[in-house]
C-alpha positions as CSV (number, residue, x, y, z in Angstrom):
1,X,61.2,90.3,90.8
2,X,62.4,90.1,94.8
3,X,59.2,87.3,95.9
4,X,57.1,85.5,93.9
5,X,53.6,87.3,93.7
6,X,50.6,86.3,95.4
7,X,48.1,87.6,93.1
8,X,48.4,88.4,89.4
9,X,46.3,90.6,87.1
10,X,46.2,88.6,83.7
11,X,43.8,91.0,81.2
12,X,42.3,92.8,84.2
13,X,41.4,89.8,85.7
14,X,43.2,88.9,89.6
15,X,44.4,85.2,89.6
16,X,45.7,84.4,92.9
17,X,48.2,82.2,93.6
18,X,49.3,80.1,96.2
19,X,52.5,78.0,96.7
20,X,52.5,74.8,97.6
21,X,55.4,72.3,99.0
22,X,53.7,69.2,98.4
23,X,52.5,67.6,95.1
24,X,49.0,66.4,96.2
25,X,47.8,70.0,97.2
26,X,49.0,70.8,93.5
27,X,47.5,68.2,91.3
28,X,45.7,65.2,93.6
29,X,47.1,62.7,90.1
30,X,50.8,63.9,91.6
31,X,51.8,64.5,87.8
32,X,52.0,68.4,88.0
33,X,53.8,71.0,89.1
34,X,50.9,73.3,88.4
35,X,47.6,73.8,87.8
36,X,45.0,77.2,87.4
37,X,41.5,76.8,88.1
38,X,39.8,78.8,85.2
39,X,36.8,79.5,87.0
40,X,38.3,80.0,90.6
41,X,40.7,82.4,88.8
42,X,43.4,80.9,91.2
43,X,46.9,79.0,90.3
44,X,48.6,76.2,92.4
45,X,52.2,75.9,92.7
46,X,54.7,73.5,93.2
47,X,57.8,74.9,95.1
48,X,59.1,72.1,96.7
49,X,58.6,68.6,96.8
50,X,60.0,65.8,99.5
51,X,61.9,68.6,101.1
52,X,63.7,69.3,98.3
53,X,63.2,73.0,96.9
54,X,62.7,73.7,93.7
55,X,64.9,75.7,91.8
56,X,63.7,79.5,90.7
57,X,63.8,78.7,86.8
58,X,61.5,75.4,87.3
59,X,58.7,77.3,89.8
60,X,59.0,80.1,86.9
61,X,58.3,78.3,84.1
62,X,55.9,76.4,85.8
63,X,54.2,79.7,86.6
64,X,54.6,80.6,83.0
65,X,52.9,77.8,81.8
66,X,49.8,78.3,84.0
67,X,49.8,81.9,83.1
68,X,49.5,81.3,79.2
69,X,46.3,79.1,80.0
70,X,44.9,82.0,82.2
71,X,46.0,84.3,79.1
72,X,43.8,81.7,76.9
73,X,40.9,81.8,79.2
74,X,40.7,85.6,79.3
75,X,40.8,85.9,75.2
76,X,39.1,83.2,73.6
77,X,40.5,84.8,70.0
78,X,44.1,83.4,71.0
79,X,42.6,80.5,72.7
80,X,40.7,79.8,69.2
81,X,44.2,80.0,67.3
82,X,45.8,77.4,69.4
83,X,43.2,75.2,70.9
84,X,43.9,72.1,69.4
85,X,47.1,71.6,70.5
86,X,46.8,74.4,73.4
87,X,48.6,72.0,76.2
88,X,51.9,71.1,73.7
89,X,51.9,74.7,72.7
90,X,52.0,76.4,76.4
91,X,54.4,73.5,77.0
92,X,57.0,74.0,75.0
93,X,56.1,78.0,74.8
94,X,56.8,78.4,78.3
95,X,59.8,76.5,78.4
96,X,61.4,78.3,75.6
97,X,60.5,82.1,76.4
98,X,61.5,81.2,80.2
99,X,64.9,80.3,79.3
100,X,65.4,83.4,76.9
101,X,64.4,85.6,79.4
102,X,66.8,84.1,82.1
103,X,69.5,83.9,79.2
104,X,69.1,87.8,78.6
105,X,68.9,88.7,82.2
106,X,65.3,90.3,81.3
107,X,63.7,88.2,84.0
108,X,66.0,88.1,87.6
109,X,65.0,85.1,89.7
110,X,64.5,85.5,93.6
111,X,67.3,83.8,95.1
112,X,66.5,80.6,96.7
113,X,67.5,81.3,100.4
114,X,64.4,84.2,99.4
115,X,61.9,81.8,100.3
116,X,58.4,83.0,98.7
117,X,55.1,84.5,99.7
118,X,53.2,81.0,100.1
C-alpha cells in the first residue's frame, strides 16, 4: 500500500473514504478517530489532529475498525454472530490483526512524509 485509498469495495459494495485532520469533521462528540456511515456507504478519518499527524499504524487500525463494521453491514450472517458485543469485538479485533500484519510485514504502511489522498 503507497496512499491510503479513497474508495474501498467491501463485498461489492464502494465505501468511500475521506481523510480528515480535525476531530469534529470525524465524530462532532470529538471521541473518535473514525466513523462509517452505513447508509452513505462512506468512512471518515482521522489523520491528524492539532497539527500533529498521526502515525500510519493508528490511521490503519482505525481504518480497520470501520471496515469490519462495513463488513457487518454487508453480511448480516456475521453481523448476527457478533452483534451483541459487535463494538468490543471490532475493537479489540482490529487492534490485534493490525499489529500482526505490521509484525509480519504482510501489511507495509505509507511512510509518513507520504501524506494521503484526502
Amino acid at each position: 500500500m503507497n496512499e491510503w485509498p479513497i474508495e474501498l469495495n467491501i463485498h461489492g459494495v464502494i465505501y468511500s473514504i475521506e481523510y480528515c485532520s480535525n476531530t469534529d469533521d470525524v465524530d462532532p462528540r470529538g471521541d473518535s478517530d473514525g466513523i462509517v456511515y452505513l447508509g452513505k456507504k462512506k468512512m471518515k478519518l482521522l489523520v491528524e489532529d492539532f497539527g500533529q499527524t498521526y502515525p500510519p499504524a493508528r490511521v490503519f487500525s482505525t481504518m480497520l475498525h470501520e471496515i469490519l463494521h462495513a463488513v457487518f453491514e454487508e453480511s448480516p450472517l456475521l453481523l448476527e454472530c457478533v452483534q451483541k458485543r459487535e463494538e468490543k469485538f471490532v475493537e479489540q479485533f482490529s487492534k490485534v490483526l493490525t499489529d500482526t500484519l505490521i509484525r509480519n510485514n504482510i501489511v507495509i504502511l505509507p511512510n509518513e512524509e507520504m501524506g494521503n489522498n484526502g
